[in-house]
C-alpha positions in Angstrom: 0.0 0.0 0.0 1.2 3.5 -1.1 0.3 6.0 1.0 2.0 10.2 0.8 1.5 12.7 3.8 1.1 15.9 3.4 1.7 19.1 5.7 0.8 22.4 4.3 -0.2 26.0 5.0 -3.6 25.8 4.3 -6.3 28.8 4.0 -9.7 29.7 3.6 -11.3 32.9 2.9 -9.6 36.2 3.0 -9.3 37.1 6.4 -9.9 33.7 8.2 -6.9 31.9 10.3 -4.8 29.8 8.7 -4.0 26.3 10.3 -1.8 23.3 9.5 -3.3 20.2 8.0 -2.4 16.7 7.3 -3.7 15.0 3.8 -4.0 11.2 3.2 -4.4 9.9 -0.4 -4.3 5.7 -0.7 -4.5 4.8 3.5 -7.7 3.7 5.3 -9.7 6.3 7.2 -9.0 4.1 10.4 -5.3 4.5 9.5 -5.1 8.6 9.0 -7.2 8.9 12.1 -4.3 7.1 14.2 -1.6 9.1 12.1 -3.4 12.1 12.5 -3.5 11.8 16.5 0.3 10.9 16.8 1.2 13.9 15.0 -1.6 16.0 16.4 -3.1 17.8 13.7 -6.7 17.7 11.4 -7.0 15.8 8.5 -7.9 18.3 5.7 -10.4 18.0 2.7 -9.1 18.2 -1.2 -9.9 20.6 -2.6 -7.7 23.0 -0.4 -5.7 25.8 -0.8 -1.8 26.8 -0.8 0.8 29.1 -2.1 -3.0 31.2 -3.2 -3.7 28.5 -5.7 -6.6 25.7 -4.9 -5.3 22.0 -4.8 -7.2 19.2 -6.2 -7.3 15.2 -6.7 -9.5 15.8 -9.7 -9.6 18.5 -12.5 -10.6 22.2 -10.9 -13.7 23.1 -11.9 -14.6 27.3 -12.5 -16.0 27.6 -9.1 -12.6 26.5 -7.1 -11.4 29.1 -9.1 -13.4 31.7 -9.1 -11.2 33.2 -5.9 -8.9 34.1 -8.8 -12.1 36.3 -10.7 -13.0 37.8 -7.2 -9.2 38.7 -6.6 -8.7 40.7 -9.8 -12.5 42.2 -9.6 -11.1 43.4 -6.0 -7.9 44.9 -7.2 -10.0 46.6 -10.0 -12.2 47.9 -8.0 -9.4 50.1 -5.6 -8.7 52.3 -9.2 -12.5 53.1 -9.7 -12.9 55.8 -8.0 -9.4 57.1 -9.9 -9.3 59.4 -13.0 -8.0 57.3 -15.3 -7.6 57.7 -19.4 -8.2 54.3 -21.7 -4.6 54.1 -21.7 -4.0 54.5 -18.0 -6.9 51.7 -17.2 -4.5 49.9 -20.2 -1.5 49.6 -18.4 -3.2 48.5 -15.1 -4.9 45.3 -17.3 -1.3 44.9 -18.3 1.0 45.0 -15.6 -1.1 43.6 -12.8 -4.6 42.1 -13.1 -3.3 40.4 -16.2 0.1 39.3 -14.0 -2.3 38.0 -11.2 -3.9 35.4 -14.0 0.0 34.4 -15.3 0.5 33.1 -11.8 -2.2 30.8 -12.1 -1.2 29.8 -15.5 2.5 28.4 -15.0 0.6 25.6 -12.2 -2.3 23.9 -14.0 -4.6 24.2 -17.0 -6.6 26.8 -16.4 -10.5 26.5 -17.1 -11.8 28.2 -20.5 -14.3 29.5 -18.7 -12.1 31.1 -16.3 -10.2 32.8 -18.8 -13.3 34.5 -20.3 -14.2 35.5 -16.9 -11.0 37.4 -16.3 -11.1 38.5 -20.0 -14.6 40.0 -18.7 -14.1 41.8 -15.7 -10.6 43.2 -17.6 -13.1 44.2 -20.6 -15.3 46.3 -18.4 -12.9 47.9 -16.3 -10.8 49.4 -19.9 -14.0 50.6 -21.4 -16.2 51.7 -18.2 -13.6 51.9 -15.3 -15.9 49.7 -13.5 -16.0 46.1 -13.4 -19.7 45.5 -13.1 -21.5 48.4 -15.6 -20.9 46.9 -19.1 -21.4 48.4 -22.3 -21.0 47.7 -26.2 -17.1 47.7 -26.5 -15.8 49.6 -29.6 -13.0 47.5 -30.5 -13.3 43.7 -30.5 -11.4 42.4 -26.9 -8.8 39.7 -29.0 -7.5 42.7 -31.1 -5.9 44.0 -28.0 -3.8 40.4 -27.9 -2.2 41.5 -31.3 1.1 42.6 -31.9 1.1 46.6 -32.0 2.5 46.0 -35.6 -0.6 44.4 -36.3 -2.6 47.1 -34.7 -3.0 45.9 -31.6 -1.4 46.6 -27.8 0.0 42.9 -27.1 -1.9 41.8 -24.2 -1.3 38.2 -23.5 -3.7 36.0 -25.1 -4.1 33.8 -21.7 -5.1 30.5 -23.1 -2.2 30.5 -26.0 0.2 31.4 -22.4 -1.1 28.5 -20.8 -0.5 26.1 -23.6 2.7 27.3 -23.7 3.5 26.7 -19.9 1.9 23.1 -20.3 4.6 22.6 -23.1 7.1 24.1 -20.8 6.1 20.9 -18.4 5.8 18.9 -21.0 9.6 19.5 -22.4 10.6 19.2 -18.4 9.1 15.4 -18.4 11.6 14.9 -21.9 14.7 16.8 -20.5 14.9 16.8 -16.7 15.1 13.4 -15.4 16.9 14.0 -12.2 13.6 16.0 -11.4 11.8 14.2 -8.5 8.2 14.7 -10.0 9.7 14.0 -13.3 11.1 10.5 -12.3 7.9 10.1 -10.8 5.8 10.4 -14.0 8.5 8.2 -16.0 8.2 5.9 -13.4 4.4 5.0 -13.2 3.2 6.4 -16.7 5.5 7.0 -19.2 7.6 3.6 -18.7 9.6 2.7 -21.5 7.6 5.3 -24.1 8.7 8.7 -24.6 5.8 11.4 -23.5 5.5 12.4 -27.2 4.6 8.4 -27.9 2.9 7.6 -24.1 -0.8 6.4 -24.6 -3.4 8.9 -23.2 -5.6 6.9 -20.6 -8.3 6.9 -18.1 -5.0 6.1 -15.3 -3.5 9.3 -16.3 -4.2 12.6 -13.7 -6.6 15.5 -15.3 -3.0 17.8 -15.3 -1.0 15.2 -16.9 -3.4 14.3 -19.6 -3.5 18.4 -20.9 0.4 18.1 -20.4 0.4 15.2 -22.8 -2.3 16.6 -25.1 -0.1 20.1 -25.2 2.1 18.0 -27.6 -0.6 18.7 -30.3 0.1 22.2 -30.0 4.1 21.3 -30.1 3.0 19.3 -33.7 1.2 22.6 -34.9 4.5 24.9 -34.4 6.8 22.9 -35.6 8.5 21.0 -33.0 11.1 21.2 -30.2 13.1 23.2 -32.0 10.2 26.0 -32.3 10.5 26.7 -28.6 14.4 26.6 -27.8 16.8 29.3 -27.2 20.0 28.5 -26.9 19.3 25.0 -26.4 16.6 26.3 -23.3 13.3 26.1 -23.4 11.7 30.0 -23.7 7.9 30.1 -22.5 7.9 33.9 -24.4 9.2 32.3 -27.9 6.9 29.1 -27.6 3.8 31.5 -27.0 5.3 33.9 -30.2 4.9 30.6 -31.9 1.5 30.0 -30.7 0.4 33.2 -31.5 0.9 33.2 -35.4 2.3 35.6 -37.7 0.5 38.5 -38.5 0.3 41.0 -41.3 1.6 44.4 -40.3 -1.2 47.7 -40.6 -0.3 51.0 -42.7 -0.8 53.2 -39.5 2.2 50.9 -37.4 5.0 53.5 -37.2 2.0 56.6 -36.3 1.0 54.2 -33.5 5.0 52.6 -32.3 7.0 55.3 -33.2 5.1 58.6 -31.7 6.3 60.1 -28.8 3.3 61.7 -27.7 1.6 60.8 -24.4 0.2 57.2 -23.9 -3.5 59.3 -23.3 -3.2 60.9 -26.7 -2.3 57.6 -28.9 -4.5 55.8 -27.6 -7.3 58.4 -28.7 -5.5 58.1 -32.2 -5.5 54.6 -32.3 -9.6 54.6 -31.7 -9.8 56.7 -34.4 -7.8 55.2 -36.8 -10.2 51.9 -35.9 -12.6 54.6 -36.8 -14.3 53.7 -33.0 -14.5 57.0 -31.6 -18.3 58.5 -30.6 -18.5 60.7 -33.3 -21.8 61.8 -34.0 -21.9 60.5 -37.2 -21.5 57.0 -35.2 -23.9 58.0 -32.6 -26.4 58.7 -35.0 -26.6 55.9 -36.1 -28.0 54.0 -32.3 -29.6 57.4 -31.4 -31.6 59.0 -34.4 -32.0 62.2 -32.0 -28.4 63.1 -31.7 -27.5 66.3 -33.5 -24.8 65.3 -36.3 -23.8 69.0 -37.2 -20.4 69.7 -36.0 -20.1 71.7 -33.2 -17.1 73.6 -34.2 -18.0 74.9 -37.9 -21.7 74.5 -37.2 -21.9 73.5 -41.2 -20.6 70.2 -42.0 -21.4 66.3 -39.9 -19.3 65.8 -37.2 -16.7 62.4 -38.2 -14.0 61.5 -37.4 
């Protein structure tokens, strides 16, 4: 019989005390009562939580992590009451709530609907400053993950990031056999195969069955040799890889090359989309609105 014990730093809620637990997985109830007792502490329940990241026997499902959603409608919610331009709101979806959801991503698959969640509450807040009002966006959300060559404002596109940190872990299982978890897996699933060859089963864990599936995605790009630098494995070209190539726009160098402030080309870069609420635009979802140009009182207002 095979039995692992765990001790770990477990939480709930925001707030609550944290405690030390002890978790069985393969001995008799009877059996982690008695090992419980010696060592003196509780026997805790999967799904729990540590290092902020839920930890699970089976595959998470959106509402173990929704903690992740509430976390970065939270952080979003401090700025609201803040005067902030598109491109200021911008930078905060960049450099922090967007950050918050990498940390997720370099420990498990992450759930598709959790992704659009995030994607959602970062939507809102760019366009209203809020994260609950909601309102028609002017420029579709997956044009932001494009290169600002391409006329977008390279956010990361979350799920091709997770794919590539599954490859990441994928290419660790290949390379890095004096890894503990590594020797692990080779011992008990991968065998004599390779993990590009192992047959996906029902034995397998949830997280190691998307590891092995990422090797689909390895196919698509090209290979090992797609994702190396300098003989190392680089999560940022893998996901440049995943990403595609992309035909550059005629506006690029107005856009990447203007040393104007971030407030002012973003305002251009609406209006080269041809997105800003012009009355011309306006008209056209509120027949009332007076088109006539309120500077030369002769000509429609446009763009």
């Amino acid at each position: 019989m095979q039995a692992f014990r765990k001790f770990s730093r477990a939480s709930g809620l925001e707030g609550s005390v944290e405690k030390s637990c002890i978790y069985f997985a393969g001995v008799r109830r009877e059996e982690a009562v008695d090992i419980a007792a010696d060592v003196s502490l509780p026997v805790g329940q999967l799904p729990f939580r540590y290092l902020g990241v839920p930890l699970a026997a089976r595959k998470l499902n959106y509402t173990q992590c929704k903690i992740l959603v509430d976390k970065i409608t939270s952080r979003a919610q401090t700025w609201m009451d803040q005067m902030l331009s598109y491109a200021g709101r911008l930078q905060l979806v960049r450099s922090i709530l967007t950050n918050m959801q990498d940390y997720w991503a370099h420990i498990f698959p992450l759930p598709k609907k959790l992704i659009k969640a995030v994607e959602m509450v970062c939507r809102r807040f760019l366009w209203t400053g809020k994260t609950l009002d909601s309102k028609k966006a002017p420029v579709d959300w997956h044009t932001f993950f494009l290169p600002r060559i391409a006329g977008g404002w390279n956010l990361i596109n979350m799920t091709n990031w997770n794919q590539a940190a599954l490859l990441k872990l994928l290419r660790a299982i290949k390379s890095k056999a004096d890894k503990l978890w590594v020797k692990w897996v080779a011992a008990y699933y991968v065998k004599q195969s390779t993990p590009l060859n192992v047959v996906i089963t029902n034995n397998l864990s949830w997280i190691l069955r998307k590891i092995i599936k990422a090797r689909e995605a390895l196919e698509d790009i090209g290979g090992w040799e797609q994702t190396l630098n300098n003989g190392q494995f680089s999560i940022k070209k893998t996901y440049k890889c995943l990403q595609g190539t992309f035909d550059p726009v005629s506006y690029r160098k107005v856009i990447c090359n203007n040393k104007a402030s971030p407030r002012s080309i973003f305002i251009l870069w609406l209006a080269l989309q041809n997105r800003l609420a012009t009355c011309d635009r306006i008209s056209k979802w509120m027949p009332s609105c007076n088109v006539v140009c309120c500077l030369c009182n002769v000509d429609m207002e446009s763009v």
